[in-house]
C-alpha positions as a printed NumPy array, in Angstrom:
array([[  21.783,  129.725,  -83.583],
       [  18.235,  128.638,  -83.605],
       [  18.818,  127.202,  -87.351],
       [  21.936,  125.316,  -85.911],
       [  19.852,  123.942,  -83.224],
       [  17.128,  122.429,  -85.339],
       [  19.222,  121.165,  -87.724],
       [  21.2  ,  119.033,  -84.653],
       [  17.508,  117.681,  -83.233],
       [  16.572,  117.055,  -86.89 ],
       [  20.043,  114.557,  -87.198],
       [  19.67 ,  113.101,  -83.696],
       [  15.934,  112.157,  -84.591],
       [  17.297,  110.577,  -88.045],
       [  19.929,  108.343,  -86.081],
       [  17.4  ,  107.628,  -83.757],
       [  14.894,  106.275,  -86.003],
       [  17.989,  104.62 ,  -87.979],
       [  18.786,  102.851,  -84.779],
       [  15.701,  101.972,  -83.449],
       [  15.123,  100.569,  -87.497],
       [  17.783,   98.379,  -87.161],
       [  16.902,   96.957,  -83.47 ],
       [  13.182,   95.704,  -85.067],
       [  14.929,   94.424,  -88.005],
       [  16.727,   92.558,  -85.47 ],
       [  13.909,   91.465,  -83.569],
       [  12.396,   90.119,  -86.577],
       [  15.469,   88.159,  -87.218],
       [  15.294,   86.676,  -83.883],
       [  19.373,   86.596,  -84.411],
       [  22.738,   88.137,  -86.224],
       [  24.518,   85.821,  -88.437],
       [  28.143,   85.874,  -88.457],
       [  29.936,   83.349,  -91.148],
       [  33.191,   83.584,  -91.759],
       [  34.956,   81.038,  -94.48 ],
       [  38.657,   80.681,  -94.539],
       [  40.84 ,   78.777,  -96.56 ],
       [  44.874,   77.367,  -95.772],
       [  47.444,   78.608,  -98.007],
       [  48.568,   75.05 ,  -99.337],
       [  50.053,   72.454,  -97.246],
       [  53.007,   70.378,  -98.138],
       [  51.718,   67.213,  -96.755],
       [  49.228,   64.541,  -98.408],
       [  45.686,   64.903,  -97.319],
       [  45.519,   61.727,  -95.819],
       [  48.643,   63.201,  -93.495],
       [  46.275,   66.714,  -92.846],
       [  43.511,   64.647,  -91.773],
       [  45.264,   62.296,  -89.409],
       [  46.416,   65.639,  -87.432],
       [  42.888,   67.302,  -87.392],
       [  40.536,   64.216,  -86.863],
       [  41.958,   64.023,  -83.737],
       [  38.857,   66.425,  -81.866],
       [  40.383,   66.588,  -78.121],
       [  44.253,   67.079,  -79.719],
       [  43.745,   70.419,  -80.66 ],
       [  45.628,   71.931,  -78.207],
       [  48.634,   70.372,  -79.445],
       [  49.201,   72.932,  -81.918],
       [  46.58 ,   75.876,  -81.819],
       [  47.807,   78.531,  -79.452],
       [  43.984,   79.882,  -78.597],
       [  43.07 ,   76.557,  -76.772],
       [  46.082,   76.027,  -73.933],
       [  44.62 ,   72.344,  -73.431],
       [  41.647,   70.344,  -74.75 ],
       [  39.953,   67.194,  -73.133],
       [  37.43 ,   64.963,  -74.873],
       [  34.926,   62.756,  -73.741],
       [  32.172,   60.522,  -74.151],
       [  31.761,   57.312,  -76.462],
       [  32.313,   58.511,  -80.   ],
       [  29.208,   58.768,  -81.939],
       [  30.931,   58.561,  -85.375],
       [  33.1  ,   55.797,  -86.99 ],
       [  36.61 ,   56.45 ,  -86.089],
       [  36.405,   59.979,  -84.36 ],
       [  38.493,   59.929,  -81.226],
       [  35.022,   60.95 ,  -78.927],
       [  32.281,   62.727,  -78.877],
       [  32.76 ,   66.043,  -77.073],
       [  35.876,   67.954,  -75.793],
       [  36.413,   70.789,  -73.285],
       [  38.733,   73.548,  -74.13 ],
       [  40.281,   75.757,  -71.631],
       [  41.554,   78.089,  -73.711],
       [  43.573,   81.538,  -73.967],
       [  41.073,   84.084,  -74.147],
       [  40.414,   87.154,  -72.122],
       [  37.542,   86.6  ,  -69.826],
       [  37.141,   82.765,  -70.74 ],
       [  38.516,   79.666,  -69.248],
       [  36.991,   77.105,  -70.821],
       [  34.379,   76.258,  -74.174],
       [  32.798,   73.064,  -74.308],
       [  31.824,   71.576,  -77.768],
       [  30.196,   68.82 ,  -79.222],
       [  30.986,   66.698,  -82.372],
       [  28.106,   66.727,  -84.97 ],
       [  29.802,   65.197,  -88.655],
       [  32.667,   63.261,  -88.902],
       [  33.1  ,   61.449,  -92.254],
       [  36.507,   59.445,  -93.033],
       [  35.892,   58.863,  -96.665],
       [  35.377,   62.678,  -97.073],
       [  38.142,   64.036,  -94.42 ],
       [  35.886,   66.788,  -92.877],
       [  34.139,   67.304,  -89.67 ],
       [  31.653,   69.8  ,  -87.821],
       [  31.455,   70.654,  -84.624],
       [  29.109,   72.68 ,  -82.135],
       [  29.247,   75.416,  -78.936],
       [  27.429,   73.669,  -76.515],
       [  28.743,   75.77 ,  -73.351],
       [  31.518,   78.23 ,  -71.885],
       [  31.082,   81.128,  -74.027],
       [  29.196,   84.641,  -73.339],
       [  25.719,   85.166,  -72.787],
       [  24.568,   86.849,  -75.953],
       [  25.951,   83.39 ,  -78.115],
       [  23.047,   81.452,  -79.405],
       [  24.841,   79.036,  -81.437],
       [  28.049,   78.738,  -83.188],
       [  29.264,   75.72 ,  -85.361],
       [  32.386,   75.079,  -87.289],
       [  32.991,   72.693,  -90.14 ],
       [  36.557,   71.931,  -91.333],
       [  37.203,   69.863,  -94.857],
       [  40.734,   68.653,  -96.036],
       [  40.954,   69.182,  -99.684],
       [  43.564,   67.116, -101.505],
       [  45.573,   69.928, -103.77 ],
       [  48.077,   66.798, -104.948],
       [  49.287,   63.993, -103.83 ],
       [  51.863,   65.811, -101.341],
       [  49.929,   69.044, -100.794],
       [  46.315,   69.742,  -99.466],
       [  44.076,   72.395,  -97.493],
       [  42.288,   73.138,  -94.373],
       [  38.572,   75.125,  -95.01 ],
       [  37.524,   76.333,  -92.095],
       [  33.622,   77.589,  -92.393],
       [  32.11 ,   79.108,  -89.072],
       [  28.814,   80.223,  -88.209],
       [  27.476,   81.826,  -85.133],
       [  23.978,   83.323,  -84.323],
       [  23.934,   86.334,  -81.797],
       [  21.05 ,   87.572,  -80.105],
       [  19.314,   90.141,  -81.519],
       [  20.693,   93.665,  -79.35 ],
       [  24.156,   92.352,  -78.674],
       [  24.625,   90.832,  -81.711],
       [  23.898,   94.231,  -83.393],
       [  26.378,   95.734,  -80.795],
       [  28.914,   93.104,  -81.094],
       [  28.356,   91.845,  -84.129],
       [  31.108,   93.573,  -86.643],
       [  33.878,   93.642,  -83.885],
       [  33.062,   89.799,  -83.206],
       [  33.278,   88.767,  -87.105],
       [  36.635,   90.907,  -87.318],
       [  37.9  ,   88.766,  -84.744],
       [  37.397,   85.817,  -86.251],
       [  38.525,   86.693,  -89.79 ],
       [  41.827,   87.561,  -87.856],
       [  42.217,   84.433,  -85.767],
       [  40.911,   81.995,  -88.249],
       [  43.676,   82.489,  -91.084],
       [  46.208,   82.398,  -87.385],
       [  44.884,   79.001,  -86.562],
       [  45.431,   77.746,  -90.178],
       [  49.082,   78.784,  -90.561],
       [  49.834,   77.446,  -87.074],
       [  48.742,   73.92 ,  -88.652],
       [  50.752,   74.489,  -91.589],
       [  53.536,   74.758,  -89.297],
       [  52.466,   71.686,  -87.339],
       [  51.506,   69.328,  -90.554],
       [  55.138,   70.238,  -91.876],
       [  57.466,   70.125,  -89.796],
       [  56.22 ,   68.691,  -86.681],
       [  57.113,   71.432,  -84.567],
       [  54.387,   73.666,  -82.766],
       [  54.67 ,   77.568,  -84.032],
       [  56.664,   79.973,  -81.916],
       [  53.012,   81.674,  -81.122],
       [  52.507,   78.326,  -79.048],
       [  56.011,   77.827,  -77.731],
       [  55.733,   81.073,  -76.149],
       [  52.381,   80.634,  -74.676],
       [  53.672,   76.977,  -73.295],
       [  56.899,   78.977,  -71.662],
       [  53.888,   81.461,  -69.975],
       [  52.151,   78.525,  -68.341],
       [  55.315,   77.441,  -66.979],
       [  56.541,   80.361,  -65.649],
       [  52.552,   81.194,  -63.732],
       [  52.718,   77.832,  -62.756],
       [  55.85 ,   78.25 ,  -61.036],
       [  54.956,   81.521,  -59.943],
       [  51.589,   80.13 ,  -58.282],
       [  54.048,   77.597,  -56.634],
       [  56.324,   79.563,  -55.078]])
């Protein structure tokens, strides 16, 4: 019994010490890094098509069921972007609304970046996201998606792994919802049933 017990404070000191490890490591970091890449399967539609539909900054809530409507605003500080920063009030649990901020937006290139600049929780440092078209052939292309976000140190070991599999889930969801879009024109039947939910609390809150 005795051997038992020392051999339990023995493994709680180790996973102590393992913990409390990883914590400084953290500290010395200053942040977590969490970078997820993600590529479209390819698009039937040019690249010059793809781009039209995603250089459009505040129309993203056209097609991506996440964001239920997005607003932009301010002069645009790039040649040919649509403006300079949009609001998104979007669909997710315990958010209303992200606000973010343009930051590359090249034409001859097709690709854009973009920044968090407000809206999201508290242990978010940063987070950017930089989307390239990539011709495939002259009627088929693809959407990269590369995002980055930098968590503070405690949370961000906390959070960390369950925030990065969320994003490698909704990041290949977003991309085959623009397929859909690019395609045929037609939003996905993700979005069409989160439009027919805003209708129906919107009536509710009416009534």
């Amino acid at each position: 019994m005795e051997q038992n017990f020392l051999k339990y404070l023995m493994l709680l000191g180790i996973a102590f010490i393992t913990f409390n490890s990883t914590i400084m490591a953290q500290k010395e970091q200053k942040y977590r890094e969490v970078k997820v890449v993600k590529t479209s399967d390819i698009i039937h539609v040019s690249a010059d098509s793809l781009w039209n539909i995603v250089r459009q900054f505040d129309n993203v809530g056209e097609w991506l069921t996440s964001i239920d409507h997005a607003v932009g605003s301010g002069e645009p500080e790039f040649e040919g972007a649509t403006c300079s920063e949009r609001t998104c009030y979007v669909n997710l649990k315990g958010y209303s609304e992200v606000h973010e901020k343009l930051t590359l937006f090249d034409e001859k290139h097709r690709e854009l970046a973009y920044e968090f600049t407000g809206g999201g929780p508290s242990f978010l440092l940063s987070a950017n996201n930089h989307w390239v078209v990539t011709e495939v052939s002259p009627d088929q292309s693809t959407l990269t998606m590369n995002a980055t976000m930098r968590l503070k140190p405690f949370m961000g070991f906390l959070f960390g792994g369950k925030l990065q599999k969320i994003i490698e889930k909704e990041l290949p969801e977003s991309l085959k919802e623009l397929k859909v879009f690019a395609e045929t024109g037609e939003i996905s039947e993700a979005k069409k049933a989160r439009i027919r939910e805003l209708e129906k609390q919107k009536k509710k809150k009416a009534s």
